[in-house]
N, C-alpha and C positions, 0 to 999 in steps of 0.2 A: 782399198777395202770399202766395202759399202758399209751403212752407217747401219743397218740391221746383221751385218756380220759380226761390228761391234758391238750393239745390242748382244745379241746371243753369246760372244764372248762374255765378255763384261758380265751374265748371270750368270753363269757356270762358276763365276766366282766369288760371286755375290755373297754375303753372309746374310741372316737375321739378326741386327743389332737386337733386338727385342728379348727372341731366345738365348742371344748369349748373357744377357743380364740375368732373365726371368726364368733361364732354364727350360730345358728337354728332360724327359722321362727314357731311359734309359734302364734294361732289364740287364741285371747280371747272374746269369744262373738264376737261382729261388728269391733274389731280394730287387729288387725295382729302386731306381736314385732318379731325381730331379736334379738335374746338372747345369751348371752356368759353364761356361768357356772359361778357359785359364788361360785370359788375353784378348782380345780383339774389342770390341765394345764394354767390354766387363771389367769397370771402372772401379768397381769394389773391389775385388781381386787384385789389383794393381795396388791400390790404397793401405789393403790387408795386409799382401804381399810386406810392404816396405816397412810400418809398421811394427810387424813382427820379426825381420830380420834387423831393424835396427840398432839395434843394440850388439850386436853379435857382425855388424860394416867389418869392422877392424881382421876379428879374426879370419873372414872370408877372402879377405883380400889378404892374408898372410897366409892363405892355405891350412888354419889352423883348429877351426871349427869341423870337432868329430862328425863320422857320417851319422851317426846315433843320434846326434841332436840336431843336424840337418832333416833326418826324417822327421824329427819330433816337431819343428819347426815347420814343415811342409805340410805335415800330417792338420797342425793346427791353421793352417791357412788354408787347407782344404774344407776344413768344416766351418770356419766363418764366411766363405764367400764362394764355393763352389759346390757343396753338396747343400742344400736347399730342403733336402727331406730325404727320407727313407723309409721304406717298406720291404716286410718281410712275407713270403709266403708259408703261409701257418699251415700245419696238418692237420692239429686240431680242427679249426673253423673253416678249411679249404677253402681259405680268403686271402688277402693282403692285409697285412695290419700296420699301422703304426707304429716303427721301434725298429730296433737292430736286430734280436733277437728274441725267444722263451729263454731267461737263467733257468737254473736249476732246477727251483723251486715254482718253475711254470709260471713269473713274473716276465710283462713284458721289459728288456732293456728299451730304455726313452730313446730319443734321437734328440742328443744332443752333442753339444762340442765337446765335452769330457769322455761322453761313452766314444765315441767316436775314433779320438785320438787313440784312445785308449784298446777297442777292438783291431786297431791299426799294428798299433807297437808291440801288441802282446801274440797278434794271432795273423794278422790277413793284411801286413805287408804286400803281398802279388797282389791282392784286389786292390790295393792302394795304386799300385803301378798301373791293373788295367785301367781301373779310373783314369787315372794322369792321362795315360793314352789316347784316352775319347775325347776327355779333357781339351786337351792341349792342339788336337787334330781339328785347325779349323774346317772341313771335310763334314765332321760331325752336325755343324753350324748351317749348311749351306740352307737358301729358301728348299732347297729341291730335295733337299735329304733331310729338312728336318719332322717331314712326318714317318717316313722310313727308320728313322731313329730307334724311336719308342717300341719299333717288331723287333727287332733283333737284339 
């Protein structure tokens, strides 16, 4: 194998440790997320990860930890070290705004780890999932796909 066949292998597989720390933009239907990787260079997500599950070691390894609190648990380690920011596309303003949604009362919801968890468990579980998806798919990461990302 020539050493430029290597070459060209070798990038096809390449990731951006950068973006998987510092995040890609990432459109889902009306709302736009800045996304870290869940794993490869994204050290905070590892860190988070264990963290959070720690205390909960025991019952995982007994099979014994509800799925309920395993999302709940996922949910919050998604928004400390994998979702980075969020934006909504507004009707109002025909803009992107800052925040999860308009409540009720035409308040924007904040982007934060409470609102977060919380739009997760109450409403948009499958968007939790596609997230993980993108997430988790070092594919998402690659040098060559990571400006391709952010259209789709």
């Amino acid at each position: 194998m020539s050493h430029t066949s290597i070459a060209s292998l070798y990038k096809s597989f390449r990731t951006d440790n950068t973006k998987e720390s510092s995040g890609i933009m990432k459109r889902f239907g009306p709302i736009t997320l800045k996304l870290a990787r869940a794993g490869g260079s994204n050290d905070k997500y590892r860190r988070v990860f264990a963290e959070v599950f720690e205390e909960y070691q025991r019952m995982m390894e007994l099979n014994e930890l509800p799925e309920e609190k395993t999302r709940e648990l996922l949910y919050t380690v998604y928004a400390r070290s994998i979702i980075l920011d969020w934006f909504f596309y507004d009707q109002e303003t025909k803009t992107d705004v800052r925040g999860l949604y308009r409540d009720d009362q035409n308040n924007v919801v904040l982007f934060n780890e409470k609102n977060v968890v919380d739009l997760f468990k109450n409403n948009c579980h499958e968007l939790f999932l596609d997230i993980r998806t993108f997430v988790e798919n070092r594919e998402s990461f690659l040098f060559d796909s990571v400006e391709s990302a952010a259209k789709n």
